[in-house]
Each structure stands twice: as C-alpha cells, then as structure tokens.
N, C-alpha and C positions, 0 to 999 in steps of 0.2 A: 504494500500500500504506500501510496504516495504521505512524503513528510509535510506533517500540514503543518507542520510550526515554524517555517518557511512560508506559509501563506501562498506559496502557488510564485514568488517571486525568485526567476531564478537569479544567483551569482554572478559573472563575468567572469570571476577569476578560476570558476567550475562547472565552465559550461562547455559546450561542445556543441556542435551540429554536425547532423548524418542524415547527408541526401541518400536515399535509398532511390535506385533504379530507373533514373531519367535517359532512357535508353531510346536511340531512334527505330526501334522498332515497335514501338509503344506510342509513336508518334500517333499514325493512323487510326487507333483503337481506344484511348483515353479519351473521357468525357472532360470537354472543355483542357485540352491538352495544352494550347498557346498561352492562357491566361494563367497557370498550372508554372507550366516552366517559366514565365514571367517572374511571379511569386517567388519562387526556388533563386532564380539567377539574383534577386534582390536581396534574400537573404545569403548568399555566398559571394557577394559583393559587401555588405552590410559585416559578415563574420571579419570577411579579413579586413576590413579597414578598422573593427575591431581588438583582432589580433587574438578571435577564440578560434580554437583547434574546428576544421573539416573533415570529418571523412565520408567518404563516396562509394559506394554500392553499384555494383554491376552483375546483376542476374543471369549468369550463362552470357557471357558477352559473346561468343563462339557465334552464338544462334542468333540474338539480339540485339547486338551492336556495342558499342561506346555508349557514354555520357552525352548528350547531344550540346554541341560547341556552345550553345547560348547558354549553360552554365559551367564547361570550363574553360570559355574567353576569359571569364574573371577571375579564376583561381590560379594561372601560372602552372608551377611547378607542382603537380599531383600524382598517386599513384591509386589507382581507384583497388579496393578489396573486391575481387570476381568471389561471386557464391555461388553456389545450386542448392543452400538452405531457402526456405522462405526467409527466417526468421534468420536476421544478419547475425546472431549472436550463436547460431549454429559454425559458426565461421571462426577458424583459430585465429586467421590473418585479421579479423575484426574484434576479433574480444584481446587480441594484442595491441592493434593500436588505439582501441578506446581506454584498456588500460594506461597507456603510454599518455594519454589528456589528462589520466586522472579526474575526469569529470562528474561530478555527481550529481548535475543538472545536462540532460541529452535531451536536446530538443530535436525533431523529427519533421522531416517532409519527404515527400516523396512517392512513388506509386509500389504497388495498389495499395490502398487505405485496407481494404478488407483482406489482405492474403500480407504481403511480407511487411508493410508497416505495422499493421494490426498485430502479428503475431512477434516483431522485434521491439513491440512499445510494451506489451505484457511481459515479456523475458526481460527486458532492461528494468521492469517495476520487480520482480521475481530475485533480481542482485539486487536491491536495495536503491536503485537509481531514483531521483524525478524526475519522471518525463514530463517533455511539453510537445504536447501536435500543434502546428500549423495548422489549422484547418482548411484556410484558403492557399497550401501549398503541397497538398494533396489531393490524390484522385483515384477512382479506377474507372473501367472502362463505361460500366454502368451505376450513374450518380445514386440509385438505390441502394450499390454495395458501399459507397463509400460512407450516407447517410450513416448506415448501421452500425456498419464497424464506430465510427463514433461514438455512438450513442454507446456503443459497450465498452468502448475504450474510457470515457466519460464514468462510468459504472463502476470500472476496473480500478478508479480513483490516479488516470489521466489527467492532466492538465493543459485545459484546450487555453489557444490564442491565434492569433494572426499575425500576418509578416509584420506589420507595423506594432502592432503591440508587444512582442518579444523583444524588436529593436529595440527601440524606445525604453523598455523596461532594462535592457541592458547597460546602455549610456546612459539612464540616470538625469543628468541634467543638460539645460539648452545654453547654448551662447558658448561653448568652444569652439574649437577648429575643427576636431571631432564629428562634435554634432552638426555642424554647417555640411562635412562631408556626409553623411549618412541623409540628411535632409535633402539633399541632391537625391542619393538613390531612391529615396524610398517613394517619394512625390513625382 
C-alpha cells in the first residue's frame, strides 16, 4: 500500500520516471496515441531538465520496434531495458537500474494502462514503492481498458496525477530559471 504520510506528494531527490513501451508499433493501434506520446515527450523533457533519473521500457523491440524518436529526441544518451515480462519488474536489467535511482517515489507513463503498466504499478506498490500514474500519459488501445485499469490501480492505493501536476509538484516553486524552463515545456 501506498505511504500516505507523504500525502501522495512525491520527492525530487527520490523520484524516478519509467516510460514503459512507446514503441512504433503501437503507433497504429493506441487510443488517442499523438496526444499520449505528446504527454510522455513532456515529461522526459521536464525529468531531465530536472535532473531525476529515466528509465525506458521496450516490449520485445525485435517485433515492435524502438522508442518512437519524439521521446528520445529529448533524452540524449539512453539505453532502453528490452522485456518480454509484462510487468517491467519481471526484468533483472530493470529492477537493477531502478535500484541504481534508488527511488522511492516511481512515477509511470506509458502503454498499455491495463497489461504492462497496470501490472508494473502493482509490483513496484508490492516493494514498498509510491507510485504515481500519469493519467493523461497513458493509454491502450481501447480507452475502456485503460479506464479500468485505473480505476483499480486507484483501488490498489495508486497515486493518480497528470503531466502538469507531477511537474509542478516537483519544482516546488515559481520565479527560477528552472521553473521559466519547465514552463516553456509544459504550456
């Protein structure tokens, strides 16, 4: 169960994001997929101008592709963890570099909401993690599955937000240099 004496407010200096599975073959078949990767590309624009840890998920990239360039045009130098778990934390190469963030706030985007986010937001709650979903930087193919998975991820004692409201609660305060950057991204 999520630590509620944190109030659902996560850290900076313990946080993480993990884009799960923005693959171009997922292009075609993800509900509302442009505005989706949109979301995703702002927050891995927004992380590292922050300077909290990425990591990146590829589902059988063999079959399915890459990370589709409009979210690694922004992250530079990367090495995506390739799964065949649903649940990224089936994965040794990902439960090493999540340990290597040390993070204890894993906020989450990515597809599908009902199959490998759904089931690496319940495992990461199962370690003792808080999680936090994006809601509007997640999807799957049919927005019924993604509804639900929510709604049970919510259940699960999940911690729903949106791209703008993670950021923001990360930076803290307005009027740096900082924040003038991140206000570009996110607007």
């Amino acid at each position: 169960m999520a630590d509620m004496k944190n109030f659902g407010i996560p850290k900076r200096r313990s946080a993480c994001l993990v884009i799960i599975d923005v693959q171009e073959r997922f292009r075609p078949a993800i509900f509302d997929f442009g505005r989706t990767a949109n979301n995703i590309r702002k927050l891995a624009e927004a992380f590292r101008v922050l300077g909290i840890p990425i990591i990146i998920t590829e589902q059988n990239p063999e079959k399915l592709g890459k990370t589709i360039p409009q979210i690694t045009n922004e992250l530079g130098e990367f090495k995506p963890v390739a799964k065949m778990h649903f649940s990224c934390c089936g994965e040794k190469e990902f439960v090493k570099a999540l340990r290597k963030t040390k993070a204890k706030d894993v906020i989450l985007c990515g597809l599908e909401t009902h199959v490998c986010v759904l089931r690496t937001a319940l495992d990461l709650m199962k370690s003792g993690r808080n999680v936090y979903l994006v809601c509007d930087a997640v999807s799957s193919r049919k927005a019924m599955d993604s509804e639900v998975a929510i709604k049970r991820l919510v259940h699960s004692g999940v911690f729903l937000t949106t791209v703008e409201s993670i950021i923001f609660q990360l930076i803290d305060k307005a009027g740096t240099e900082e924040f003038r950057k991140i206000f570009a991204i996110v607007i």
